[in-house]
C-alpha positions as CSV (number, residue, x, y, z in Angstrom):
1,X,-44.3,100.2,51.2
2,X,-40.4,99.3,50.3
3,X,-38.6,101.4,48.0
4,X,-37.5,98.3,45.8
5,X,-41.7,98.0,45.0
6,X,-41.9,101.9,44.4
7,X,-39.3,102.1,42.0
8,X,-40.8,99.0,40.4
9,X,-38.5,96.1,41.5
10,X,-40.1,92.4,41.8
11,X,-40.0,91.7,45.7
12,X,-37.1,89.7,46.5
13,X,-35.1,90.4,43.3
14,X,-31.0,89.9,44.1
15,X,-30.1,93.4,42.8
16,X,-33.5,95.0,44.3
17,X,-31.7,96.1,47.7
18,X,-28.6,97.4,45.7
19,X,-30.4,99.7,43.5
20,X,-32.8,100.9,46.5
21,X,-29.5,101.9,48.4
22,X,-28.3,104.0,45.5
23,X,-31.4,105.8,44.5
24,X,-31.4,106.7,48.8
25,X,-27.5,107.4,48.0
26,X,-28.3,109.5,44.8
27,X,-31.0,111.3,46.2
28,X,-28.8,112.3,49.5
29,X,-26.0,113.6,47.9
30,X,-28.0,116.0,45.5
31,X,-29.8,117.1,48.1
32,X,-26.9,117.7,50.3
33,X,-25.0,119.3,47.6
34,X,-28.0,121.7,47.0
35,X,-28.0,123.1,50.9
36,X,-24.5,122.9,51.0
37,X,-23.8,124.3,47.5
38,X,-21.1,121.7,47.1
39,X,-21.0,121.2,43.4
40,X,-19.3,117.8,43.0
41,X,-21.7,116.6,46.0
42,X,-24.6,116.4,43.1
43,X,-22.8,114.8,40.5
44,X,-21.8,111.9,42.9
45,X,-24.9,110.0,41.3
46,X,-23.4,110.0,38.3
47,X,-20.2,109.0,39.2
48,X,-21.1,106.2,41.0
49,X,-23.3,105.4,37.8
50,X,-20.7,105.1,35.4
51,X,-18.6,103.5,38.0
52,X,-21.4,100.8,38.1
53,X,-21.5,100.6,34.5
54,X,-18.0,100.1,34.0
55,X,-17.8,96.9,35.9
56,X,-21.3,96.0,33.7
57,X,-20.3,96.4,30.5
58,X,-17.3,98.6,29.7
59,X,-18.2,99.3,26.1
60,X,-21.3,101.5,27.1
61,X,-18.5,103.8,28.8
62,X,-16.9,103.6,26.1
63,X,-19.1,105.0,23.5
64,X,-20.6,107.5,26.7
65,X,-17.4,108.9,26.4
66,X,-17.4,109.4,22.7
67,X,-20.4,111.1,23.3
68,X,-19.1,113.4,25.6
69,X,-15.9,114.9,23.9
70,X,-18.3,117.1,21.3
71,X,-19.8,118.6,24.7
72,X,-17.0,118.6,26.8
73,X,-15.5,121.9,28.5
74,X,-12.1,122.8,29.8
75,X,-11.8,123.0,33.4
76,X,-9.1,124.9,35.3
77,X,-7.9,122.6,38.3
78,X,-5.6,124.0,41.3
79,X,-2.1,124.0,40.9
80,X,-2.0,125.5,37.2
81,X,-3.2,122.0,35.9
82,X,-7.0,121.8,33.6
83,X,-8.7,118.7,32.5
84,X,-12.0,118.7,30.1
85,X,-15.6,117.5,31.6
86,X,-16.7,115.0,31.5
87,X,-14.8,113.5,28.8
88,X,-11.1,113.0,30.6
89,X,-12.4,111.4,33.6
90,X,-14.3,109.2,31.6
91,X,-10.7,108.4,29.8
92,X,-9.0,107.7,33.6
93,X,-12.3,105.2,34.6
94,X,-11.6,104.0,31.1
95,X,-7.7,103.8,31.2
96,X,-7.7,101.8,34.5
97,X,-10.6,99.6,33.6
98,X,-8.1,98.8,30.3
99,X,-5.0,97.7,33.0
100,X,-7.3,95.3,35.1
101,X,-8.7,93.9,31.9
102,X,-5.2,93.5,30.3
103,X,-3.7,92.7,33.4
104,X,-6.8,89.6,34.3
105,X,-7.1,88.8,30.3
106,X,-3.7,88.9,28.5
107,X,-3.5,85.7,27.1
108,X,-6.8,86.9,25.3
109,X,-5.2,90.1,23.5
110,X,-4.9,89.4,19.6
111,X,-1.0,89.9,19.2
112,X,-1.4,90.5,15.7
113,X,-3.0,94.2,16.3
114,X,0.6,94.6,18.3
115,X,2.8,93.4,15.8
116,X,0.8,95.8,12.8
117,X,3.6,98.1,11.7
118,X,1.2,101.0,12.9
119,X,1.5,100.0,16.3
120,X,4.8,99.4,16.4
121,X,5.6,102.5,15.2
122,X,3.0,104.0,17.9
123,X,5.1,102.2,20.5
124,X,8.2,103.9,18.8
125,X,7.2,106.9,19.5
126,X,6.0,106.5,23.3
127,X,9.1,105.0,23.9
128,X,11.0,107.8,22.7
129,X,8.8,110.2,24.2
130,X,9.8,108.3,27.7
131,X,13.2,108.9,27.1
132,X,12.5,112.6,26.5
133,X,10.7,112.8,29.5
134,X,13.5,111.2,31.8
135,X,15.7,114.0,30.4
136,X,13.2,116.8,30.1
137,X,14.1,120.4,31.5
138,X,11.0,120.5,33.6
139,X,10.7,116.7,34.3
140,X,7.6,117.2,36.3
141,X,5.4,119.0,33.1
142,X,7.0,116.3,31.3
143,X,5.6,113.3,33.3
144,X,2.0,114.9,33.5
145,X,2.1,115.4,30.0
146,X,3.5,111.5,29.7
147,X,0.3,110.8,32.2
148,X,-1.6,112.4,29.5
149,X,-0.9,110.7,26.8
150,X,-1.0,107.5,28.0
151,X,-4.5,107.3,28.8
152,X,-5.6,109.0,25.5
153,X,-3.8,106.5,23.4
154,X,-5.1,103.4,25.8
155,X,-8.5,104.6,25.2
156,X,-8.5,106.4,22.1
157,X,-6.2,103.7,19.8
158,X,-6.4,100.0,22.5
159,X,-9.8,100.3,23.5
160,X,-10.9,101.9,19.9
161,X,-9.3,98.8,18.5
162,X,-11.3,96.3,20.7
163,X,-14.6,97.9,20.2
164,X,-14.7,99.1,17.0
165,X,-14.8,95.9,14.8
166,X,-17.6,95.9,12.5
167,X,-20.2,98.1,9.8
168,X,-22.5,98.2,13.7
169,X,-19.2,99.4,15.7
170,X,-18.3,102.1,12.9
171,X,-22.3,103.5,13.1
172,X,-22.1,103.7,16.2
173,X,-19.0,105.4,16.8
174,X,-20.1,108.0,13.8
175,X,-23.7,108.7,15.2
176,X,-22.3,109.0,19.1
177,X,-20.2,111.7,18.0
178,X,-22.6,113.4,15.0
179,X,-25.7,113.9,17.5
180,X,-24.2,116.0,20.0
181,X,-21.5,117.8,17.6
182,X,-24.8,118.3,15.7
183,X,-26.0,119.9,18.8
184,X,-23.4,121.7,20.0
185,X,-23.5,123.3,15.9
186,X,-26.8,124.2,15.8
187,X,-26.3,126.2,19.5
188,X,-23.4,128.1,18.0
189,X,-24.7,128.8,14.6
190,X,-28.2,129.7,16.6
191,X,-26.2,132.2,18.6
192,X,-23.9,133.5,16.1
193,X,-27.0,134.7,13.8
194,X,-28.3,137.0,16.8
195,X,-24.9,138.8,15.9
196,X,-25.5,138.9,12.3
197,X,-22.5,136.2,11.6
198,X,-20.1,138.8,12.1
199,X,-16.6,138.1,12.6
200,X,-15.9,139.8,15.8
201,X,-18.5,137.8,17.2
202,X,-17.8,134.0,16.4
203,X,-15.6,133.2,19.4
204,X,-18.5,134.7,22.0
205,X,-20.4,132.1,21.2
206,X,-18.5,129.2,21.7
207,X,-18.7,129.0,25.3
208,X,-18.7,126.5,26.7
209,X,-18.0,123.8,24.3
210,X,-15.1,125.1,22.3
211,X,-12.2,127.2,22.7
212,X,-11.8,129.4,19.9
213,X,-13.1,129.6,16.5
214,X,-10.0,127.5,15.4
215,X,-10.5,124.0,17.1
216,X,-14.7,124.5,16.1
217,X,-14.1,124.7,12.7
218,X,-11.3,122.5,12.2
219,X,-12.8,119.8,14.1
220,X,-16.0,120.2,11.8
221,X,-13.8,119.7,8.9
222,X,-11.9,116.8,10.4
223,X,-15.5,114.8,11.1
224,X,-17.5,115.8,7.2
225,X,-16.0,112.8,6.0
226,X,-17.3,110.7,9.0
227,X,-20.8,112.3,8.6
228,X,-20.6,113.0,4.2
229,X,-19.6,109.1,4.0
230,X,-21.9,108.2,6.6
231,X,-25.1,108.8,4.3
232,X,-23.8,105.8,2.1
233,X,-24.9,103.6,5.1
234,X,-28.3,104.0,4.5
235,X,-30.8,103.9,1.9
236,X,-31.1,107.2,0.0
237,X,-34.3,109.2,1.5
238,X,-34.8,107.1,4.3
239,X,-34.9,109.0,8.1
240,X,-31.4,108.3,8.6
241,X,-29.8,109.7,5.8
242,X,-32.0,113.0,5.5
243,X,-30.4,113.3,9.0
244,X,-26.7,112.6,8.1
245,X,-27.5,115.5,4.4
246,X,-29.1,117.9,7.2
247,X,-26.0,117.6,9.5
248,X,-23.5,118.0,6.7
249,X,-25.0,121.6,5.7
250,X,-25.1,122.5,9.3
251,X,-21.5,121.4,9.5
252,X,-20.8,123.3,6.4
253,X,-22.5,126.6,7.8
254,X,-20.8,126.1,10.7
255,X,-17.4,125.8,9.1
256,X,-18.2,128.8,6.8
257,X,-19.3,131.0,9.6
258,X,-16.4,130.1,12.0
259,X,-13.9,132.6,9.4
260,X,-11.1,129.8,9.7
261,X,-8.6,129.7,6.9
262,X,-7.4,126.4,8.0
263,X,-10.8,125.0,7.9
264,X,-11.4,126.3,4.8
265,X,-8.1,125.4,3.1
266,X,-9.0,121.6,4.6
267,X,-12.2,121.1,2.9
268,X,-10.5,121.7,-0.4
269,X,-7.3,119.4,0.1
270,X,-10.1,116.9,1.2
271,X,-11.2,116.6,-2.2
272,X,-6.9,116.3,-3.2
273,X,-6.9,114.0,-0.7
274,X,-9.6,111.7,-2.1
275,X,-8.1,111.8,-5.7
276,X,-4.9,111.0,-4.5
277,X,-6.1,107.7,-2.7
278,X,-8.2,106.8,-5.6
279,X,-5.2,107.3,-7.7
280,X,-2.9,105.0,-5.8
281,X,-0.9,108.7,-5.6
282,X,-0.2,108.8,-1.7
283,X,3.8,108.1,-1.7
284,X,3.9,110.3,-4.3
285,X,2.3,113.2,-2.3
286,X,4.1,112.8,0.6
287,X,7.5,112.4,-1.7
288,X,6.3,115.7,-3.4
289,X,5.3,117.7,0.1
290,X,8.5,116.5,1.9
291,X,10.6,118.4,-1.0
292,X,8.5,121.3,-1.3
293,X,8.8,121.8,2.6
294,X,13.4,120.8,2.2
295,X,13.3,123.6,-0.5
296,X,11.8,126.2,1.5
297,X,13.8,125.3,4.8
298,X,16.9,125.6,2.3
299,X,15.7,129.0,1.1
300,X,15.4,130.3,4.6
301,X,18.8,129.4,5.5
302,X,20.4,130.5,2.6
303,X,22.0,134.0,3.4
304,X,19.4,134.4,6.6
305,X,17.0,135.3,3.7
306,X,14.2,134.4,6.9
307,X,14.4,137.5,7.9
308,X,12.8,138.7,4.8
309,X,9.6,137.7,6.7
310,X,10.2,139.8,9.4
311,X,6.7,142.0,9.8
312,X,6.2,145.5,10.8
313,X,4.9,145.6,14.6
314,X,2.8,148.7,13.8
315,X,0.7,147.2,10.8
316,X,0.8,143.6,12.3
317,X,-2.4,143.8,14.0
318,X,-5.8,141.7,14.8
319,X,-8.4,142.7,11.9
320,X,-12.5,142.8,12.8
321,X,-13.3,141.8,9.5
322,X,-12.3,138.7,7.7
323,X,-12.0,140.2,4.8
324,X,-9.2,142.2,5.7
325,X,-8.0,139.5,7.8
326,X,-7.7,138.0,3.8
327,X,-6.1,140.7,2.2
328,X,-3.5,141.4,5.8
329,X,-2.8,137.4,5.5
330,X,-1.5,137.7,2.1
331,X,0.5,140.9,3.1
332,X,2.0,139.1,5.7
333,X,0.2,141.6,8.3
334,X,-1.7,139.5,10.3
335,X,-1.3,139.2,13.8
336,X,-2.0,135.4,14.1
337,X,-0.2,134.3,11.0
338,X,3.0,136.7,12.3
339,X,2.9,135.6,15.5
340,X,2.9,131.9,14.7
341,X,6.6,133.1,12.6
342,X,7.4,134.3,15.6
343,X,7.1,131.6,17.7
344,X,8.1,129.0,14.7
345,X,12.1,130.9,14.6
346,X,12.3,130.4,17.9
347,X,11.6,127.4,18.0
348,X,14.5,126.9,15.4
349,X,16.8,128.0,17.6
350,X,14.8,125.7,20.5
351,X,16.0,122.2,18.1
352,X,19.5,123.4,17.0
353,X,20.4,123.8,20.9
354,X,18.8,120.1,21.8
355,X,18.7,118.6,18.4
356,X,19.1,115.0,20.3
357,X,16.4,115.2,23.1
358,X,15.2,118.4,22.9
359,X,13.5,120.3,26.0
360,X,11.4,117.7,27.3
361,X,7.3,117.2,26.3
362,X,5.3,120.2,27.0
363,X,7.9,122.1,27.8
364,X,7.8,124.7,24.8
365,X,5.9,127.8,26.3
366,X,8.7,127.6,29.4
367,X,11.6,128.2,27.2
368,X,10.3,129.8,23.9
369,X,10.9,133.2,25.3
370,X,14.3,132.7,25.4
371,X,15.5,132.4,21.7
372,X,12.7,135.0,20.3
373,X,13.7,137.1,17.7
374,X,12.5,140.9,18.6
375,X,12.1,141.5,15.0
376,X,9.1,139.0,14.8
377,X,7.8,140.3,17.7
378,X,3.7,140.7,17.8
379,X,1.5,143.0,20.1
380,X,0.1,139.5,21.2
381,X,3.3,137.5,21.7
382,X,3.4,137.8,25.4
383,X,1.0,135.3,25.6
384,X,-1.4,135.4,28.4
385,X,-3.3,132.1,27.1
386,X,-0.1,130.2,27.2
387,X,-0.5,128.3,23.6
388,X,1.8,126.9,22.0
389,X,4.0,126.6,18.8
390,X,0.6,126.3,16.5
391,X,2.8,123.5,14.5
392,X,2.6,120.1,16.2
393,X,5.7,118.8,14.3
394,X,7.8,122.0,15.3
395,X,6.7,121.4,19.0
396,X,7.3,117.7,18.6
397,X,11.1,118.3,16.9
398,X,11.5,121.0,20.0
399,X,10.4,119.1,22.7
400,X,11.5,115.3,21.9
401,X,14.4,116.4,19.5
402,X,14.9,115.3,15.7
403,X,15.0,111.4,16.9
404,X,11.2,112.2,18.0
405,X,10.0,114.3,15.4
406,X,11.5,111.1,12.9
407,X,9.3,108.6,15.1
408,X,6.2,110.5,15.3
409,X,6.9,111.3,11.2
410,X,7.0,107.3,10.3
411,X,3.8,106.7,12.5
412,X,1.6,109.0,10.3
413,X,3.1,108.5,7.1
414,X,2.7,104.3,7.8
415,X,-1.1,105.4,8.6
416,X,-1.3,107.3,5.0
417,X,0.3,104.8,3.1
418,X,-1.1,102.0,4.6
419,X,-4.6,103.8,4.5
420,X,-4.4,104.1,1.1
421,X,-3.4,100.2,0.3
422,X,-6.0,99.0,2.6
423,X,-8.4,101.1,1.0
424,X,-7.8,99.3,-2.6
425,X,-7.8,96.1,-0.8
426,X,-11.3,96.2,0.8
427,X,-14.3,94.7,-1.3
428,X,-16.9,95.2,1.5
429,X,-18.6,98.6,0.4
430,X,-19.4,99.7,4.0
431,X,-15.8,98.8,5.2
432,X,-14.9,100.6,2.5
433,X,-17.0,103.8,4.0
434,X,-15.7,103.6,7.5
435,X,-11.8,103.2,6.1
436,X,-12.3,106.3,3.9
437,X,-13.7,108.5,6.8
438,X,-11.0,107.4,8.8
439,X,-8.3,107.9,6.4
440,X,-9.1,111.4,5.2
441,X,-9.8,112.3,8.8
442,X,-6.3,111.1,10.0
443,X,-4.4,113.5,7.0
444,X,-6.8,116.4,7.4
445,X,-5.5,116.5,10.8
446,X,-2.0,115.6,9.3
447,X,-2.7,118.9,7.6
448,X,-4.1,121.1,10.0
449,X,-1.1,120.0,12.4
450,X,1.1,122.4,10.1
451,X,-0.9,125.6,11.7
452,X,-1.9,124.0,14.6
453,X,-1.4,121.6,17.9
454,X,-4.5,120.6,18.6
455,X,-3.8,116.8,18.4
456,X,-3.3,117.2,22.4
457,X,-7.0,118.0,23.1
458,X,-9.6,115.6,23.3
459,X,-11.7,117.0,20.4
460,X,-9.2,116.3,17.9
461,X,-6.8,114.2,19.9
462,X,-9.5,111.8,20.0
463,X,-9.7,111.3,16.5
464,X,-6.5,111.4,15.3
465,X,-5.8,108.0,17.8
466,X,-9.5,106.4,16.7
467,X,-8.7,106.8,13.0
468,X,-5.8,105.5,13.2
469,X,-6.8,101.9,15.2
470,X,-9.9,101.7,12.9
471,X,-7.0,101.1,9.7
472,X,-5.1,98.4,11.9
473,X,-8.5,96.6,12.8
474,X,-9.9,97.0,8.7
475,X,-6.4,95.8,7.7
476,X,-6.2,92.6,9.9
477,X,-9.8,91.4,9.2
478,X,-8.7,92.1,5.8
479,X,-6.0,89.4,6.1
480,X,-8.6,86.8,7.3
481,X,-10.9,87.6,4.8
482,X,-10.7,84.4,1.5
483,X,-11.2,87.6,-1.0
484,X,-7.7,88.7,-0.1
């Protein structure tokens, strides 16, 4: 008997002989890789798979690898370099599938999602961060970390914008994430309860599809809107939307569990957030927030009075309860907060000696060291993990100079206050749903950035981009739309 009849092919079907030579293929290499204990041997199949799929119908890739950042772990590769499975080499299939396309179908591209001011003022940005990387310290970090972010903003912000059009794009983009962030949730809180929810605990648990307490709760926080605004998709009680209310509690536990101030301090400005849109209040925020953050930058320069935030090394430690981690955060005695001072005042020192171009991207745990102030100094600031300023617009002012931190500055604010106009523009009530998600998603992050830098990983990363092409694409079908 033929394989193409076991495997339940109709004799003399075109594709029979094709599929028959890949299940013999498939089959081969997992077996080979099983004798030979050659990991990447068994995962050939899959490869090829998606491969296969790619040239079928790109958007299943697509969505497959929205699917996969929730899951995904971080690898360490030779040569110092680490990439996440299996969502970033579903990004380079993805990334070079976008080229051909663009390259066979450009005459097809709708010109007015590249003429948005959004885009434009993504393309700002890139282009300065080219020019930062021609002149960068360490050109050769700099041009990976180019490489980078290339493919997450042809995948994550062109390809977002192609596929995700309408109220059946938006669901599906919600419930490929939800389900296995749901999953990955309910394994951590699972574990986590076998240690009483203790503090000390949280980050053992994490393994293997987070890395740290941090990014897990913030990127909870960053996709409740997705999942809370979800629900009004679908009739009230039905199976869908007891599904969407179950996964919103789980979030919530999660987030609670996870001890995160930043995670915390999101889900409340959420709520600011979502008055302030309502409100028409968004320039006004951002008018108010820029002045706050002039005055205190004016305060610390006045008379060095930064200084006055210097810690005390032997009281400025890591606390096993989170209470005290409270009461020492207030006091200006915990370790994390200090040591993110001490890396912010060096990286003062980083912009005032490149103000112009700054050190190059990615470039800020190479030199940081160097313009330290001992009197900030932490028992954890010699940094075995490598991290890095935990403020993106800091790292972004260091690393592609004032000139860059001003592009990347216009991009998000044109996202806010363009969110926000959109929003009172669209009549379509489940438009409406998938522009708010996206919205408050985009500034939570927007908020989180001021603690953190976790727009360059493909948990958050992702989002930030997807959010942002899901305004442009509401906004220009708003234009064609006779109600506007």
């Amino acid at each position: 008997m033929k394989l193409e009849t076991i495997i339940g092919i109709p004799k003399g079907h075109p594709q029979g002989r094709l599929v028959a030579a890949f299940v013999v293929v498939s089959l081969s290499a997992i077996f080979a890789g099983l004798w030979l204990e050659i990991t990447w041997l068994t995962l050939l199949p899959a490869g090829l798979a998606v491969v296969w799929l790619a040239m079928v119908d790109i958007r299943k890739v697509f969505f497959l690898m929205i699917g996969s950042i929730p899951l995904s772990t971080e690898v360490a590769l030779p040569g110092g370099l680490a990439t996440d499975l299996p969502s970033e080499p579903l990004m380079w299939l993805l990334t070079l599938a976008g080229l051909a396309w663009f390259a066979k179908n450009w005459r097809k591209v709708d010109i007015q999602f590249f003429r948005h001011p959004i885009t434009l003022a993504l393309f700002a940005h890139l282009f300065w961060l080219t020019i930062c990387v021609a002149t960068s310290q360490d050109f050769l970090i700099s041009f990976k970390s180019l490489l980078a972010k290339g493919w997450y903003v042809i995948v994550l912000y062109f390809w977002a914008a192609r596929f995700l059009n309408t109220e059946r794009d938006f669901k599906a983009l919600m419930w490929w994430f939800f389900i296995p962030l749901f999953f990955a949730t309910i394994t951590v809180v699972y574990r986590h309860a076998g240690y009483g929810f203790s503090f000390e605990s949280i980050n053992g648990c994490l393994e293997p599809f987070f890395r740290n307490h941090v990014m897990y709760a913030c990127l909870l926080a960053i996709f409740l809107p997705f999942a809370w605004y979800g629900a009004y998709w679908y009739r009230r009680f039905s199976g869908a939307w007891w599904i969407l209310v179950l996964g919103v509690l789980v979030f919530l536990a999660g987030i609670y569990f996870a001890y995160t101030r930043a995670a915390y301090g999101a889900l409340v400005l959420a709520m600011g957030v979502y008055w302030v849109v309502r409100h028409r209040l968004m320039k006004t925020a951002l008018v108010a927030t820029v002045l706050v953050f002039a005055g205190f930058i004016a305060f610390l320069d006045t008379r060095d009075n930064w200084l006055l935030f210097a810690p005390e090394f032997e009281k400025t430690i890591t606390h096993q309860r989170f209470d005290r981690l409270l009461e020492a955060t207030t006091k200006l005695e915990d370790i994390s907060t200090m040591e993110r001072v001490y890396r912010w005042v060096a990286a003062s020192y980083m912009i005032k000696e490149r103000p112009l171009l700054g050190f190059g991207p990615a470039t800020f745990y190479t030199h940081y060291k160097n313009y330290t102030v001992t009197s900030f100094r932490t028992y954890v600031s010699d940094n075995p993990e490598k991290s890095s300023t935990h403020n993106y617009f800091l790292m972004v002012a260091v690393e592609q100079g004032l000139p860059g931190l001003l592009f990347f500055l216009i991009f998000c604010v044109l996202v806010m206050l363009k969110g926000e106009t959109i929003y009172h523009q669209t009549k379509e009530r489940s438009t409406r749903v998938a522009l708010l998600s996206a919205l408050l998603c985009f500034v939570l992050i927007n908020i989180l950035m001021l603690m953190n830098d976790f727009i360059e990983t493909d948990k958050i990363g992702s989002l930030f981009f997807i959010s942002a092409a899901i305004l442009v694409n509401i906004d220009l079908k708003n234009r064609l739309s006779s109600d506007y």
